[in-house]
N, C-alpha and C positions, 0 to 999 in steps of 0.2 A: 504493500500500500504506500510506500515510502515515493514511489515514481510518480505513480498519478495525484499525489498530495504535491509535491515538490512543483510537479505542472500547473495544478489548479494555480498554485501559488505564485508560479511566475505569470501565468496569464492575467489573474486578479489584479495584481499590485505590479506589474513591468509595463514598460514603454511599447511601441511599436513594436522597436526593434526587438523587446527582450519575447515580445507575440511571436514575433518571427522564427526567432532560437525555438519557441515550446513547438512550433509546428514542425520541427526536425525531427518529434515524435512518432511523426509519422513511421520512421523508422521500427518502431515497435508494430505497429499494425502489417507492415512489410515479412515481419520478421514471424509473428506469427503467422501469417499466411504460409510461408514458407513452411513454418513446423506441422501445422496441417495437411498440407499438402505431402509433405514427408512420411508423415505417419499415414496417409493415406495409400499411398504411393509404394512402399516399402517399411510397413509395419514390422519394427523388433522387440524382442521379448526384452524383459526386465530378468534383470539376474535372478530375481527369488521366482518367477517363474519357469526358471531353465530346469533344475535349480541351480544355485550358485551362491554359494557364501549365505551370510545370514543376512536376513529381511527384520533391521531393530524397530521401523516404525510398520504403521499397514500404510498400504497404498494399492491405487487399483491396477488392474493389471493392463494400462494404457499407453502405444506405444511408447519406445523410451528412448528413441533418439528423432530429434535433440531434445535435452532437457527445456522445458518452457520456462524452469523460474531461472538456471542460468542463462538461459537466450535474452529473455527482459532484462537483467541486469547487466549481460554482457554490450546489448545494445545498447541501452543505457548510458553506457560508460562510453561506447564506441559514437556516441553523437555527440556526448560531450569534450571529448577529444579531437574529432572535427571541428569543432565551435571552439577548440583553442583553449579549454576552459579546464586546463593541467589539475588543480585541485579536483575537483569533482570526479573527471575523468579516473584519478590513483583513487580517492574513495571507492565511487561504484567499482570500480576493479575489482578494487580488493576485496569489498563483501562479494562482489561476483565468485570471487576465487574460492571463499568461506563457502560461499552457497554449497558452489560446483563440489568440495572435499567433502561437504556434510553429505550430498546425496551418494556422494560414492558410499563413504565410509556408511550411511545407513543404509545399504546393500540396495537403493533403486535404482541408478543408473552404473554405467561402465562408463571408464573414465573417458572413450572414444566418445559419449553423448555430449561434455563439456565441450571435449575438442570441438566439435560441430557444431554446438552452441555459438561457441567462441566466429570460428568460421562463417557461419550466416549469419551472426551478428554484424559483423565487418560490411558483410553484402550487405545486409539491409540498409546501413547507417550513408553506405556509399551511394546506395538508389535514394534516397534520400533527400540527399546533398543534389543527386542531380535533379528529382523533383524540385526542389528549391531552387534552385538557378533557374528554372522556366518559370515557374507556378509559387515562388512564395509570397512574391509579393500581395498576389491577387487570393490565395488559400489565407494569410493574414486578415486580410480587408474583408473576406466574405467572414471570416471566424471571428472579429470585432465587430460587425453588424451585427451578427448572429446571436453574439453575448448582450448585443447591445437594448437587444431588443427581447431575449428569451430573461437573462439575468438582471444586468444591472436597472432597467427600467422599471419592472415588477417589483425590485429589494427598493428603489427608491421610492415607488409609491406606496409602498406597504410599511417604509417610515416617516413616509411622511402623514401617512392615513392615521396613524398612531398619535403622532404631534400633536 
């Protein structure tokens, strides 16, 4: 929850520009497509399914490469890294990394699912970037309209209704 809070937040309270940075998000919706489509494609077993090693939490038996919570967090990190933004970028890393070692070591992924994680993350964050160089400026302006009129306009009449 830490990604889409972090979003809301730079959309709420950033500039244009910093609207612009949150639509690089897009990257996350890229990137799950991808895992969908993966696991559609060429569904693999999870190690406590095979069997393989021990299974310390439950989880369902749904494909398991790539992983989806290190892909969101590798992408994550991989947009922020394009956007230049070296702090964030080593954070999300690095709990990427934690993620990625927790699910191994709790026996649901092989650590080839990280890797791949890792890997389409890269892809997504770089399809991304090239949606943004055609379509940001105008994906911003319709996503500010949209806020403008779904959110911020209803919040201020609803304090002011109050007043």
């Amino acid at each position: 929850m830490v990604i889409p809070c972090h979003l809301a937040l730079l959309w709420i309270t950033g500039t244009h520009d910093v609207r612009r940075q949150a639509i690089l998000a897009i990257a996350l919706l890229l990137a799950a497509l991808a895992s969908f489509a993966i696991g559609m494609i060429v569904p693999t077993q999870r190690p406590f399914l095979i069997p393989l090693g021990n299974q310390l939490i439950e989880h369902r038996g749904s494909p398991s490469f790539p992983s989806n919570h290190g892909l969101a967090m590798f992408t994550y990190a991989a947009v922020m890294l394009a956007l230049r933004h070296w702090c964030h970028a080593l954070c999300i890393g690095c709990a990427g990394l934690i993620v990625a070692w927790s699910h191994v070591y709790l026996g649901i992924h092989f650590p080839l699912d990280m890797f791949g994680a890792m890997v389409i993350a890269a892809g997504a964050a770089c399809l991304a970037i090239l949606i943004d160089r055609r379509l940001g400026r105008n994906l911003t302006s319709a996503g500010e309209r949209l806020f403008e009129q779904a959110v911020a306009r209803p919040a201020a009449w609803m304090i002011r209704g109050r007043g």
